[in-house]
N, CA, C, O and CB atoms as a CASP TS submission, in Angstrom:
PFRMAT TS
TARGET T0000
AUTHOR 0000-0000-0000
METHOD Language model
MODEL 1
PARENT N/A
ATOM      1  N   UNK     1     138.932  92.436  77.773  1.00  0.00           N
ATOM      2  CA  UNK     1     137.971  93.499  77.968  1.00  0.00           C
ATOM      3  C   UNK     1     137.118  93.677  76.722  1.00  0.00           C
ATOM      4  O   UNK     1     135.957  94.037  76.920  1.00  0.00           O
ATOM      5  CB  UNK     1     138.679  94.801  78.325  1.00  0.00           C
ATOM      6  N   UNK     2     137.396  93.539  75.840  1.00  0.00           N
ATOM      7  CA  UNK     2     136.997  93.770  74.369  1.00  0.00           C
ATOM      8  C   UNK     2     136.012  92.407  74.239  1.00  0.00           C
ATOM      9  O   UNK     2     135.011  92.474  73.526  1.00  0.00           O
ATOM     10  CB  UNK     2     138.487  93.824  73.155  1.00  0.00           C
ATOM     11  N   UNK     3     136.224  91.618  74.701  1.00  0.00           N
ATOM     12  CA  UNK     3     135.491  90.579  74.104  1.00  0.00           C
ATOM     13  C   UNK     3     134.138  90.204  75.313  1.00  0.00           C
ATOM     14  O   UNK     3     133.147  89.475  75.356  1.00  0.00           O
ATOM     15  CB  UNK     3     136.667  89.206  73.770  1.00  0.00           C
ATOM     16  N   UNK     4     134.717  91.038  76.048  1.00  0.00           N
ATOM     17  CA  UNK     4     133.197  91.165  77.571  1.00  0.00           C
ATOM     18  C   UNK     4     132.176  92.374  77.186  1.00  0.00           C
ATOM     19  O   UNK     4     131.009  92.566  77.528  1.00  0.00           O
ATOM     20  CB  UNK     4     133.987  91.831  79.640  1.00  0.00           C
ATOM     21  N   UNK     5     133.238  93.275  76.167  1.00  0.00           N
ATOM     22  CA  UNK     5     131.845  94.925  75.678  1.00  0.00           C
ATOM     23  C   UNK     5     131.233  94.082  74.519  1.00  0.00           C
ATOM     24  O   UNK     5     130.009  94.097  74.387  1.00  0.00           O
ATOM     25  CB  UNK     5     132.740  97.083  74.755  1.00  0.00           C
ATOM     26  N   UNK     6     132.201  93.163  73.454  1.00  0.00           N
ATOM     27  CA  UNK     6     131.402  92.157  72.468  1.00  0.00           C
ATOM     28  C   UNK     6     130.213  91.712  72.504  1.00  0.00           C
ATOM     29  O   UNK     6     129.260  92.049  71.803  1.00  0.00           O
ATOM     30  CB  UNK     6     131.869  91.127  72.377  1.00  0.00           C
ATOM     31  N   UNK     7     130.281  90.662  73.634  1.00  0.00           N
ATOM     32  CA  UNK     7     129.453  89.571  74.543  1.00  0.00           C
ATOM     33  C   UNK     7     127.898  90.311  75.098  1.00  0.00           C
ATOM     34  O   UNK     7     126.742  89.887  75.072  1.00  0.00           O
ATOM     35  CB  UNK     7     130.567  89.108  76.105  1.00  0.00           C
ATOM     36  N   UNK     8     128.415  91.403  75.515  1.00  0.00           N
ATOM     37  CA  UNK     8     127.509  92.285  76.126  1.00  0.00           C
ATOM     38  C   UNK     8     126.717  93.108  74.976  1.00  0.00           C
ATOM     39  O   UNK     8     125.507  92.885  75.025  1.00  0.00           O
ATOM     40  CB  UNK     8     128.306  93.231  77.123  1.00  0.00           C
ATOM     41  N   UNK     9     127.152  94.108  73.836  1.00  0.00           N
ATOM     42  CA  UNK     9     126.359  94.180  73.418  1.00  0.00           C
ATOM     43  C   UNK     9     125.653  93.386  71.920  1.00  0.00           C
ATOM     44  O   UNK     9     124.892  93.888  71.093  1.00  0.00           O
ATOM     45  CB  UNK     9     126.548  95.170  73.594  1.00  0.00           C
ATOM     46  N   UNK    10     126.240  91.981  71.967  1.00  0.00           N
ATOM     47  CA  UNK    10     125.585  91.303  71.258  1.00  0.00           C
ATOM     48  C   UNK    10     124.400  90.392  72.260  1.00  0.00           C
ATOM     49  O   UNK    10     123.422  89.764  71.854  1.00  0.00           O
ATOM     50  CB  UNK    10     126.627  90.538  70.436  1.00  0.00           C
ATOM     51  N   UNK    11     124.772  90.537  73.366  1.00  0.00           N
ATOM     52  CA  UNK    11     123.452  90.068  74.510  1.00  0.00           C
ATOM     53  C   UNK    11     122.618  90.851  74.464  1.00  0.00           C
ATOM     54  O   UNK    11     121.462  90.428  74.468  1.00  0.00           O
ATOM     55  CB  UNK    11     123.663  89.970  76.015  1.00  0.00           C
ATOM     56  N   UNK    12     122.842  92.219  74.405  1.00  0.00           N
ATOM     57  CA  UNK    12     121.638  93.409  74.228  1.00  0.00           C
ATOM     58  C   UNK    12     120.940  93.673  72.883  1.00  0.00           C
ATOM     59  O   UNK    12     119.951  94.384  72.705  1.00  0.00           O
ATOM     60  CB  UNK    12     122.237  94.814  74.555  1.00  0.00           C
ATOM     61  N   UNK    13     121.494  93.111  72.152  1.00  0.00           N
ATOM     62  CA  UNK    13     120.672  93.306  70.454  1.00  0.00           C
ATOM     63  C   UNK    13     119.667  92.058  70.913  1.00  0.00           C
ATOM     64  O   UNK    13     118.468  92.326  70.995  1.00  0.00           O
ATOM     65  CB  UNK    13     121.931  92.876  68.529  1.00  0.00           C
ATOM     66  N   UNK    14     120.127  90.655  71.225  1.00  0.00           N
ATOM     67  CA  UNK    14     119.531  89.605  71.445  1.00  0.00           C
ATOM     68  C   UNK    14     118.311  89.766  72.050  1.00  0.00           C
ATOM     69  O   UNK    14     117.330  89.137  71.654  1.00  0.00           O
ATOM     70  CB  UNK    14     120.243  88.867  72.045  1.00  0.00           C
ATOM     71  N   UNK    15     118.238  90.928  73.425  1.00  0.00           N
ATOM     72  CA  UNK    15     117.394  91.060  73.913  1.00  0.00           C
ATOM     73  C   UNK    15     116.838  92.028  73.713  1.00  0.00           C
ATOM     74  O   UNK    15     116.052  92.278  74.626  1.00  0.00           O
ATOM     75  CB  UNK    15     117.506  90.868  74.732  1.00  0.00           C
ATOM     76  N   UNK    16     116.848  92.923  72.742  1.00  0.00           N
ATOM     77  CA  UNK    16     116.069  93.755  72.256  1.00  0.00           C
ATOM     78  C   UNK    16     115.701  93.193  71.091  1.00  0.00           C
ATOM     79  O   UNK    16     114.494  93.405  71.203  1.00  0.00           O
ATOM     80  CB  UNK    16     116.549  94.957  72.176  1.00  0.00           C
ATOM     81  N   UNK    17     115.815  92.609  70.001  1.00  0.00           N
ATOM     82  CA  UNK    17     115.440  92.335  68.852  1.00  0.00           C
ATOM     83  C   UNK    17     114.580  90.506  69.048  1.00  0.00           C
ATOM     84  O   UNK    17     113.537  90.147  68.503  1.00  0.00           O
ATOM     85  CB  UNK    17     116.949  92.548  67.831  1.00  0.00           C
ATOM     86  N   UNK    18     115.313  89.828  69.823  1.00  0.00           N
ATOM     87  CA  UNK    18     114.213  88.733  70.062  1.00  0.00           C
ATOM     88  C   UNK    18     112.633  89.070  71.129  1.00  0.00           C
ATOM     89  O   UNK    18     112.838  89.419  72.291  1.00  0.00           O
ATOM     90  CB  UNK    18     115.170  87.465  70.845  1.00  0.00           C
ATOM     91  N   UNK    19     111.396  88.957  70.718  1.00  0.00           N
ATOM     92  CA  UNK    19     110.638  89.093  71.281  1.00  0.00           C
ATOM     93  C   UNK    19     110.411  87.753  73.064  1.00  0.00           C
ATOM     94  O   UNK    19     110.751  86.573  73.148  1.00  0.00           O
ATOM     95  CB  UNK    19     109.749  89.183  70.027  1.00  0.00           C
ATOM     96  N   UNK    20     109.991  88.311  73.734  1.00  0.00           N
ATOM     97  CA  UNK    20     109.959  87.214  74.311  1.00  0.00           C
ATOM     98  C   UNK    20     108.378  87.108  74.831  1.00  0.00           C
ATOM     99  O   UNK    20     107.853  88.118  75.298  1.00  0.00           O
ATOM    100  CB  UNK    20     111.092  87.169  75.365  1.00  0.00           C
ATOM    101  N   UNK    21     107.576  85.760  74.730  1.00  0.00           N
ATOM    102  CA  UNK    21     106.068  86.136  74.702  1.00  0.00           C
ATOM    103  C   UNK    21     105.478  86.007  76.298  1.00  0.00           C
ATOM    104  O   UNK    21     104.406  86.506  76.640  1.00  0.00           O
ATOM    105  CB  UNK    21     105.184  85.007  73.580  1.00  0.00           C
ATOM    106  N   UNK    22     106.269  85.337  77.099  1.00  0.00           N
ATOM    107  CA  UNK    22     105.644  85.368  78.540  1.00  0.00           C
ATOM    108  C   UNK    22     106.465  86.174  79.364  1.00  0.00           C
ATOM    109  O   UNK    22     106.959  85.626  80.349  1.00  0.00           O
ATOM    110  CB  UNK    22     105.508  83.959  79.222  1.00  0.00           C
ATOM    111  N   UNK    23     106.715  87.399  79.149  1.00  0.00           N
ATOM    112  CA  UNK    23     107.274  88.541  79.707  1.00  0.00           C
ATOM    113  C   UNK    23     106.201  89.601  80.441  1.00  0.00           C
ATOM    114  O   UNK    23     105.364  89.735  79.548  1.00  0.00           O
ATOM    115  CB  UNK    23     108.027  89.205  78.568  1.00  0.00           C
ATOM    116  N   UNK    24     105.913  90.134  81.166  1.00  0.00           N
ATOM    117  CA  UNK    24     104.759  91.457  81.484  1.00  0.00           C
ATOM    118  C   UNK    24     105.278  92.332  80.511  1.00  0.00           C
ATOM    119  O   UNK    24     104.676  92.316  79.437  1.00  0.00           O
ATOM    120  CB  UNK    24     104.736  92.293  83.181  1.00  0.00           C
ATOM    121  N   UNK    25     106.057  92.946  80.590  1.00  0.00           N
ATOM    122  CA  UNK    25     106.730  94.452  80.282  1.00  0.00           C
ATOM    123  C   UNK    25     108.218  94.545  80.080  1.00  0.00           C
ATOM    124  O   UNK    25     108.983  94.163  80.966  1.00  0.00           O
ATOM    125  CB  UNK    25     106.469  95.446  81.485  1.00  0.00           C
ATOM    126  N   UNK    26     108.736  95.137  78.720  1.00  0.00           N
ATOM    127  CA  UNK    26     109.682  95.145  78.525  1.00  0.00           C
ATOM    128  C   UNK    26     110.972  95.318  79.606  1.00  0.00           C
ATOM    129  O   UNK    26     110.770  94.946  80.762  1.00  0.00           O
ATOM    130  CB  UNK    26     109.496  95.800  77.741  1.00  0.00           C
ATOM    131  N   UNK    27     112.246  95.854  79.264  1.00  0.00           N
ATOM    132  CA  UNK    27     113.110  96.273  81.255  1.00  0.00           C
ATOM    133  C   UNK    27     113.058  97.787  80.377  1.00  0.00           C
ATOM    134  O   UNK    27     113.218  97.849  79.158  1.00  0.00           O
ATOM    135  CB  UNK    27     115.601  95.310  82.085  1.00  0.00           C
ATOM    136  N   UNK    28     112.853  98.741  81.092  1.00  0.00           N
ATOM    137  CA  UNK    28     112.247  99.986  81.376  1.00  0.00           C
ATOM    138  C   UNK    28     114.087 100.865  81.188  1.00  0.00           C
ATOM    139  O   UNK    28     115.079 100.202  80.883  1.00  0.00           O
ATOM    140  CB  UNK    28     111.189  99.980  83.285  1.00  0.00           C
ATOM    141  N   UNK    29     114.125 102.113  81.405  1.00  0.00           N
ATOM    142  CA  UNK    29     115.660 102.362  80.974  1.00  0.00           C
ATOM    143  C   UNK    29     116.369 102.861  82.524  1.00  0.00           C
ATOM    144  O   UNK    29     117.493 103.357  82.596  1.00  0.00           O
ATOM    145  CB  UNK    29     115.799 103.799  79.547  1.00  0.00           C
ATOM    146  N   UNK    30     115.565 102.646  83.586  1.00  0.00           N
ATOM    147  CA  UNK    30     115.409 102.317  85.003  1.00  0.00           C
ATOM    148  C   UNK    30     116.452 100.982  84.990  1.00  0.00           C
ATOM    149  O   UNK    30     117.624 101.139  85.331  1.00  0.00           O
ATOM    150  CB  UNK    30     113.651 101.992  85.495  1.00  0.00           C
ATOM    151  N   UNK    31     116.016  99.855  84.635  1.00  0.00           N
ATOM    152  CA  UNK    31     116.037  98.644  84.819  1.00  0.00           C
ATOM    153  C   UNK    31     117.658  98.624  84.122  1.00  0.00           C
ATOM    154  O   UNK    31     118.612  98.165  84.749  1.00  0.00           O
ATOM    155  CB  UNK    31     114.677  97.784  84.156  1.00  0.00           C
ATOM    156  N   UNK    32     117.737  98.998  83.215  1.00  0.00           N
ATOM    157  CA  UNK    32     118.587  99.038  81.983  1.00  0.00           C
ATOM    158  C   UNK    32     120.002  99.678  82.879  1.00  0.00           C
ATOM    159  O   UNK    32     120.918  98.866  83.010  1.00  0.00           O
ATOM    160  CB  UNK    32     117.823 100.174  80.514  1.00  0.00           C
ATOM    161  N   UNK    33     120.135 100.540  83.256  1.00  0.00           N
ATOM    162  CA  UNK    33     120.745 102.122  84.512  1.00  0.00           C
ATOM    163  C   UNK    33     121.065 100.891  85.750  1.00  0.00           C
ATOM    164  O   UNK    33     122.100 100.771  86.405  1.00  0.00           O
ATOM    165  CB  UNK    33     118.877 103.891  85.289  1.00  0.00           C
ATOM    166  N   UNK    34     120.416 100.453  85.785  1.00  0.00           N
ATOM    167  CA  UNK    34     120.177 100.009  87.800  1.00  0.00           C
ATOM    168  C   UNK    34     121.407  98.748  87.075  1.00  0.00           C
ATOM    169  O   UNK    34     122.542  98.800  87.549  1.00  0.00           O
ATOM    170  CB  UNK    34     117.709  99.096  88.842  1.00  0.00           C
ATOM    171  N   UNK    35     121.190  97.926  86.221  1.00  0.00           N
ATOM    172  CA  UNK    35     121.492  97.065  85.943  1.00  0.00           C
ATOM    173  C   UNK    35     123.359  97.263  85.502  1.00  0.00           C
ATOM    174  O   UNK    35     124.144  96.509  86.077  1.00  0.00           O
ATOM    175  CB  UNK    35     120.402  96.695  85.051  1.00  0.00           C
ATOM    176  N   UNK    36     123.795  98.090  84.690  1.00  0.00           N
ATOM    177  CA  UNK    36     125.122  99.084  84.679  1.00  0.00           C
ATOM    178  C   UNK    36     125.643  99.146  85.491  1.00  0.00           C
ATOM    179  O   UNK    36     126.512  98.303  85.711  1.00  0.00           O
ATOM    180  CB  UNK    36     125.123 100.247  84.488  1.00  0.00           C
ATOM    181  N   UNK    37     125.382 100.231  86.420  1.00  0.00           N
ATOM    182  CA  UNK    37     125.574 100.744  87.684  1.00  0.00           C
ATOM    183  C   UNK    37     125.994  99.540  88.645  1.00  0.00           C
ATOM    184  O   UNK    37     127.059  99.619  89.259  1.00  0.00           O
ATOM    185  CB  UNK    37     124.281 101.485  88.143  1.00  0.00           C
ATOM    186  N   UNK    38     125.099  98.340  88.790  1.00  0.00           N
ATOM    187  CA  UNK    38     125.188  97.620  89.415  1.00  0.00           C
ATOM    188  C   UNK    38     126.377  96.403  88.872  1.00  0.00           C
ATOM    189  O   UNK    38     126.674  95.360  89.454  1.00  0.00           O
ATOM    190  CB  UNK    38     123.926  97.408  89.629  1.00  0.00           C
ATOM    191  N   UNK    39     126.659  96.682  88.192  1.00  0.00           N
ATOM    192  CA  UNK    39     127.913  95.856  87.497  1.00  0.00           C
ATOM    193  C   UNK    39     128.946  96.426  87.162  1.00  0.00           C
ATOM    194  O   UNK    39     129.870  95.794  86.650  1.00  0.00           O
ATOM    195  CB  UNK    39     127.676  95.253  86.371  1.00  0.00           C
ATOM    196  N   UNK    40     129.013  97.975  87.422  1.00  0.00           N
ATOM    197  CA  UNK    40     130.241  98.952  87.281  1.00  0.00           C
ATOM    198  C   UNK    40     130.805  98.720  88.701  1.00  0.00           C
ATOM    199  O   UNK    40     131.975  98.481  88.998  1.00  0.00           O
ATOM    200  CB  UNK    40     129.845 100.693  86.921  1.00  0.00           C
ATOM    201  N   UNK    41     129.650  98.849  89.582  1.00  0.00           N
ATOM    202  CA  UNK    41     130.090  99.006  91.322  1.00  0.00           C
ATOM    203  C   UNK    41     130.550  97.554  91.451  1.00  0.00           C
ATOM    204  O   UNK    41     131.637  97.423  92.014  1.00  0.00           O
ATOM    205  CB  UNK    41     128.607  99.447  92.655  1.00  0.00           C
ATOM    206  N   UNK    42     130.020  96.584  91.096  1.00  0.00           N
ATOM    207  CA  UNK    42     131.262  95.249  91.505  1.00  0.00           C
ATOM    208  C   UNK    42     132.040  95.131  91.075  1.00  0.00           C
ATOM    209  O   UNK    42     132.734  94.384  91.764  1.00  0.00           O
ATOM    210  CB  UNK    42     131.185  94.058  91.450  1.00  0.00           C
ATOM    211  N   UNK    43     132.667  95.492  89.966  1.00  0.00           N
ATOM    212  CA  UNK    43     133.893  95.778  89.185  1.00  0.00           C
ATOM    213  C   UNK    43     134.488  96.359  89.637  1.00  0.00           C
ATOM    214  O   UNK    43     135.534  95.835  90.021  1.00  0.00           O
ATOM    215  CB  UNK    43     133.928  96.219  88.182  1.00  0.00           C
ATOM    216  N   UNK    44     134.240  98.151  89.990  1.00  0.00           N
ATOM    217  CA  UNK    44     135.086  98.610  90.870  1.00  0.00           C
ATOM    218  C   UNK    44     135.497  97.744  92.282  1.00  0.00           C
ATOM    219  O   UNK    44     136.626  97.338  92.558  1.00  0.00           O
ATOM    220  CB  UNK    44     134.522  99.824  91.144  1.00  0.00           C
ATOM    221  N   UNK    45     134.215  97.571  93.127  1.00  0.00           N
ATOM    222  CA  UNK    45     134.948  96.941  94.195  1.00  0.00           C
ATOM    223  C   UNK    45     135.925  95.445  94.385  1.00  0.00           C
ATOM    224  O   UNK    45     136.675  95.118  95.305  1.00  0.00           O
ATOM    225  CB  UNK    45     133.976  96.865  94.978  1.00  0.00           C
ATOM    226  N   UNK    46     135.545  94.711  93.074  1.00  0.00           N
ATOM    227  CA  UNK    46     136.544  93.289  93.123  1.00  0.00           C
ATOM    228  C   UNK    46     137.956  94.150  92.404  1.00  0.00           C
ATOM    229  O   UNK    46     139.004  93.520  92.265  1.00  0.00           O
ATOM    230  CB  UNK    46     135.777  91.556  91.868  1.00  0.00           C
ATOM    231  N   UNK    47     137.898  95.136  92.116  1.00  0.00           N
ATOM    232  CA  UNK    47     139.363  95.695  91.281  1.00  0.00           C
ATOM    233  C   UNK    47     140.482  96.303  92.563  1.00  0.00           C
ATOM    234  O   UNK    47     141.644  96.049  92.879  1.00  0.00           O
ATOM    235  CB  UNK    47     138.878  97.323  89.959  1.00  0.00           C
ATOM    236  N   UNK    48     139.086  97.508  93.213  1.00  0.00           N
ATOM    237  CA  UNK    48     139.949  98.370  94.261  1.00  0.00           C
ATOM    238  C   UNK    48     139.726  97.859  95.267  1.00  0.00           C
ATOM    239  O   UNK    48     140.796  97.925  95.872  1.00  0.00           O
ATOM    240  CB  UNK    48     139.744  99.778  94.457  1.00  0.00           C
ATOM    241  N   UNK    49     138.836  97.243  96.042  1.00  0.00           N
ATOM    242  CA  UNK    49     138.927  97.183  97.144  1.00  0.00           C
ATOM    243  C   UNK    49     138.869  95.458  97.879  1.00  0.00           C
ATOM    244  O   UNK    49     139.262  95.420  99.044  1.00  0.00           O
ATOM    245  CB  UNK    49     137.928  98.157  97.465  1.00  0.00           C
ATOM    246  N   UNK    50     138.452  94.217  97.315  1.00  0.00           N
ATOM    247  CA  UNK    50     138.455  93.301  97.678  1.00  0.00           C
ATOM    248  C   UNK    50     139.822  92.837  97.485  1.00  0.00           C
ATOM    249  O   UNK    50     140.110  91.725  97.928  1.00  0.00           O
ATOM    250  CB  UNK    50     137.516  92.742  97.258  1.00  0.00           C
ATOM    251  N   UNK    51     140.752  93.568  96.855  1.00  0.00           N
ATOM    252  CA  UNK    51     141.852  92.421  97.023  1.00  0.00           C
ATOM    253  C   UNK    51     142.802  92.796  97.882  1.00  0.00           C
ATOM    254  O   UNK    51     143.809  92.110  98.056  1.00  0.00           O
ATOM    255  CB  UNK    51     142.574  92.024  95.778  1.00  0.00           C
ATOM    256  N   UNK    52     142.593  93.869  98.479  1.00  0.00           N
ATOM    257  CA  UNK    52     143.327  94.650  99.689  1.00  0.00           C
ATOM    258  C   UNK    52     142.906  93.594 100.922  1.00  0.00           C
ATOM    259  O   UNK    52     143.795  93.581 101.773  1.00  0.00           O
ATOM    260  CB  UNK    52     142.665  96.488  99.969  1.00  0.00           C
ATOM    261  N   UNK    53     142.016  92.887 101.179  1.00  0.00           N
ATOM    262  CA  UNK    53     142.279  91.527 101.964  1.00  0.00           C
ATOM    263  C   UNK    53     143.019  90.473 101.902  1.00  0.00           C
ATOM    264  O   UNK    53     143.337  89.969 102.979  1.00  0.00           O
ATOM    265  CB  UNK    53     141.497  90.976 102.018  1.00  0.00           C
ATOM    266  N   UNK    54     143.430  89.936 100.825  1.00  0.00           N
ATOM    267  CA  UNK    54     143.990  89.053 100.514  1.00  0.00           C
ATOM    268  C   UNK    54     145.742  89.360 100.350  1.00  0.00           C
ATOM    269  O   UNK    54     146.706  88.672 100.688  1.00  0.00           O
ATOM    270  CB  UNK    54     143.222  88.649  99.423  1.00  0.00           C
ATOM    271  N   UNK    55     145.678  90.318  99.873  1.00  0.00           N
ATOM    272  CA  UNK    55     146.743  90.873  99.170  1.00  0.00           C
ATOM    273  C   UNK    55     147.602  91.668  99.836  1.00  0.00           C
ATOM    274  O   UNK    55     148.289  92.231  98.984  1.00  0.00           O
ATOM    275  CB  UNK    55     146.344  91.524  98.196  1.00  0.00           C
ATOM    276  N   UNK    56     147.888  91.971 100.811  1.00  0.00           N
ATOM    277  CA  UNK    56     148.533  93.188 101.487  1.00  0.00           C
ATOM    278  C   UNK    56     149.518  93.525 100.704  1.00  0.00           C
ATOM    279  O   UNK    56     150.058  92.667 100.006  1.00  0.00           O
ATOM    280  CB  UNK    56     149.055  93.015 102.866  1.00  0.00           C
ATOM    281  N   UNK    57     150.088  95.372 100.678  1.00  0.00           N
ATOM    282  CA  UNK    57     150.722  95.918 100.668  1.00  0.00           C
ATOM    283  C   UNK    57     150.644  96.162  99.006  1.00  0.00           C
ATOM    284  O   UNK    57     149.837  97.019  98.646  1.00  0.00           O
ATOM    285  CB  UNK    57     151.651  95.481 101.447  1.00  0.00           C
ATOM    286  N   UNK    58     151.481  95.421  97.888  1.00  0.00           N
ATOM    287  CA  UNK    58     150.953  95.887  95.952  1.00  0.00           C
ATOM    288  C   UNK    58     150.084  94.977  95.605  1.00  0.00           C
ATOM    289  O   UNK    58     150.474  94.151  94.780  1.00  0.00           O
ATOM    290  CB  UNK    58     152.243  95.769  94.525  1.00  0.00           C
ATOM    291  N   UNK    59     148.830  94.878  96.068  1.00  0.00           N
ATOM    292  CA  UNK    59     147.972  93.485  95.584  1.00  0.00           C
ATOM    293  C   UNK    59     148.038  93.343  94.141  1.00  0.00           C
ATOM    294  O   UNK    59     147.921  92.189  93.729  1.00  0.00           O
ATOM    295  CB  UNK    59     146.317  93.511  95.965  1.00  0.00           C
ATOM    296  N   UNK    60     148.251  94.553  93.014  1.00  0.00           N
ATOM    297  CA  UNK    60     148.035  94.403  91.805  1.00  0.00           C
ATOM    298  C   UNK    60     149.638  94.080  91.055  1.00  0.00           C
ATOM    299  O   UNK    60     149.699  93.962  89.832  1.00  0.00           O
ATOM    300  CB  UNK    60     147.208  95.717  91.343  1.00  0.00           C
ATOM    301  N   UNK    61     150.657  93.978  91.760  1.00  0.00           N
ATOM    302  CA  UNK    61     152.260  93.045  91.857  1.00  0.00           C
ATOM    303  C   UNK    61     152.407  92.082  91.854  1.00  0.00           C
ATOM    304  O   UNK    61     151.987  91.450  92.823  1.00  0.00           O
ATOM    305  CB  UNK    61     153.034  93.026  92.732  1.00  0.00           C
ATOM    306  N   UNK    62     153.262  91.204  90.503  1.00  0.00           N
ATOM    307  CA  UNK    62     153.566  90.137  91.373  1.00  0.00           C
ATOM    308  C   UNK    62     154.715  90.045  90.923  1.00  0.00           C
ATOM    309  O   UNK    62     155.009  90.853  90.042  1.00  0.00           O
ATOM    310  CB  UNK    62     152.792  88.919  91.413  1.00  0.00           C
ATOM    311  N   UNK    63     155.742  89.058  91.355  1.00  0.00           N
ATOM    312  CA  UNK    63     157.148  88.510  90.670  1.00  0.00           C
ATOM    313  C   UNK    63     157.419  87.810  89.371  1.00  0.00           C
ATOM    314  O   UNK    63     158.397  87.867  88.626  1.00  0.00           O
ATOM    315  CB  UNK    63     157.665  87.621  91.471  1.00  0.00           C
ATOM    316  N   UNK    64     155.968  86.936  89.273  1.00  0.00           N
ATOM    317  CA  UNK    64     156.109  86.634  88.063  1.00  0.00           C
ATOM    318  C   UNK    64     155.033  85.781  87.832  1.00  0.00           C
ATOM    319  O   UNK    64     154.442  85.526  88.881  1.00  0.00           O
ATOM    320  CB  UNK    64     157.332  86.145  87.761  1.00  0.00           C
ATOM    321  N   UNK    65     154.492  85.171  86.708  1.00  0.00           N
ATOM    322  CA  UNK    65     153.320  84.733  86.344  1.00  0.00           C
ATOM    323  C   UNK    65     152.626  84.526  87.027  1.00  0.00           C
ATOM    324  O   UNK    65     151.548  85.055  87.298  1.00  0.00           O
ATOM    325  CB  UNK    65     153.247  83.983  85.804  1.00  0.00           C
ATOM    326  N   UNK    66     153.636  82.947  87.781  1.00  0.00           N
ATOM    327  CA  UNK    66     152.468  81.982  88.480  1.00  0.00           C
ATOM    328  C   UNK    66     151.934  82.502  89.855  1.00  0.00           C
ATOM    329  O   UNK    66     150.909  82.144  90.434  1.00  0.00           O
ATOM    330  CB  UNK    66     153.079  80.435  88.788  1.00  0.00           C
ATOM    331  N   UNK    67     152.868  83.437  90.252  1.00  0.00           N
ATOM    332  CA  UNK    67     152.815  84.267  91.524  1.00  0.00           C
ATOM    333  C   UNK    67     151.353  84.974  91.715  1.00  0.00           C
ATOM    334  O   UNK    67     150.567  85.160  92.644  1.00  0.00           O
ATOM    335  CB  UNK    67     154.005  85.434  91.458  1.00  0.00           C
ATOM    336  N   UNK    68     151.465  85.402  89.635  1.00  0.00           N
ATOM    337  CA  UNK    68     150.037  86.760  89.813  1.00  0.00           C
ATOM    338  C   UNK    68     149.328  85.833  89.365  1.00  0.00           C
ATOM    339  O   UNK    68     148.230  86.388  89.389  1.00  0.00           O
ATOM    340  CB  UNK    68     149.867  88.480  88.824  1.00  0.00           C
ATOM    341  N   UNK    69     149.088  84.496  88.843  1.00  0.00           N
ATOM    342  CA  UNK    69     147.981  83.634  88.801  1.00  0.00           C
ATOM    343  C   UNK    69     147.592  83.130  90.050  1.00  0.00           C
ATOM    344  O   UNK    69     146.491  82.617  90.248  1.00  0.00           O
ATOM    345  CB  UNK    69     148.204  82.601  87.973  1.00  0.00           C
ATOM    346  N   UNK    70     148.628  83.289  91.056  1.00  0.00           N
ATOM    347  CA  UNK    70     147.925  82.392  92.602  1.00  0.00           C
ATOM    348  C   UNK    70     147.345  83.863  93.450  1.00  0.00           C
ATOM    349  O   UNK    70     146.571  83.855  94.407  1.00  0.00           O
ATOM    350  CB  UNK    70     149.607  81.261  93.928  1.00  0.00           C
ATOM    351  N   UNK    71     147.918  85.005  92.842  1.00  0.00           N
ATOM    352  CA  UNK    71     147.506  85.961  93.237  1.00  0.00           C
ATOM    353  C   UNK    71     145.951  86.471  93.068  1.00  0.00           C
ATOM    354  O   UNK    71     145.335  87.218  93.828  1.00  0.00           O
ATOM    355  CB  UNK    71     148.323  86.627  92.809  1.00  0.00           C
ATOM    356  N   UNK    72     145.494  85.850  91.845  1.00  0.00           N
ATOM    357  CA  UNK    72     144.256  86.369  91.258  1.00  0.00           C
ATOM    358  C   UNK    72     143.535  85.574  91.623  1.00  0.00           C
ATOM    359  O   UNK    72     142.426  85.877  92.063  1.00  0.00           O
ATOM    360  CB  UNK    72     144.104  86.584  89.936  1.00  0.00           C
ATOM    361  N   UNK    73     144.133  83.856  91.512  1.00  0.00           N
ATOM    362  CA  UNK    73     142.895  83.050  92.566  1.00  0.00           C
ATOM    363  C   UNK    73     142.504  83.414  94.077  1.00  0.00           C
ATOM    364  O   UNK    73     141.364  83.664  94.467  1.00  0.00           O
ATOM    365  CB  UNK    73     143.337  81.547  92.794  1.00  0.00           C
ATOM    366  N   UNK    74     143.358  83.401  94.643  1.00  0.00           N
ATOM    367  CA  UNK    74     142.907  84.315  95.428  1.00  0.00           C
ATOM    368  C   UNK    74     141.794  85.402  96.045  1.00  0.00           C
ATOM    369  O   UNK    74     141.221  85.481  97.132  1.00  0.00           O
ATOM    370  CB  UNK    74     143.420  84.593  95.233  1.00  0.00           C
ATOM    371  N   UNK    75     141.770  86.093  94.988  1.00  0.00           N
ATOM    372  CA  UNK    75     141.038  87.054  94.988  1.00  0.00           C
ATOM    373  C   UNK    75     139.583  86.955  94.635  1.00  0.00           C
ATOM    374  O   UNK    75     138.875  87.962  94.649  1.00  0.00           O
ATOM    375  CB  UNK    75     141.606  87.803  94.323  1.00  0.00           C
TER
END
């Protein structure tokens, strides 16, 4: 988790501090919001609710490693 908030806001200095010259218009704090939001809500839903297909009954359980590694491919 730590190294995805890293990734992310060293992607956002990148793209705020590198200019880019065939752009129209910067992303607006609209764009910035929509863009969050829209990556909080697939997170939530691949966490809570997509693996309740695959997974019946403790999808986030397993017995033991390889179980919750075939568990997560899966998913």
């Amino acid at each position: 988790m730590f190294g995805a908030l890293v990734t992310l806001v060293v992607l956002g200095l990148v793209r705020v501090l590198v200019p880019v010259t065939d752009e129209p218009e910067p992303w607006s704090p609209f764009d910035v919001a929509l863009a969050i939001a829209a990556g909080l809500s697939f997170a939530a839903l691949s966490t809570l609710w997509l693996p309740d297909y695959s997974l019946r009954g403790a999808p986030l359980t397993a017995s033991d490693f390889s179980q919750y590694c075939d568990s997560v491919g899966a998913v």
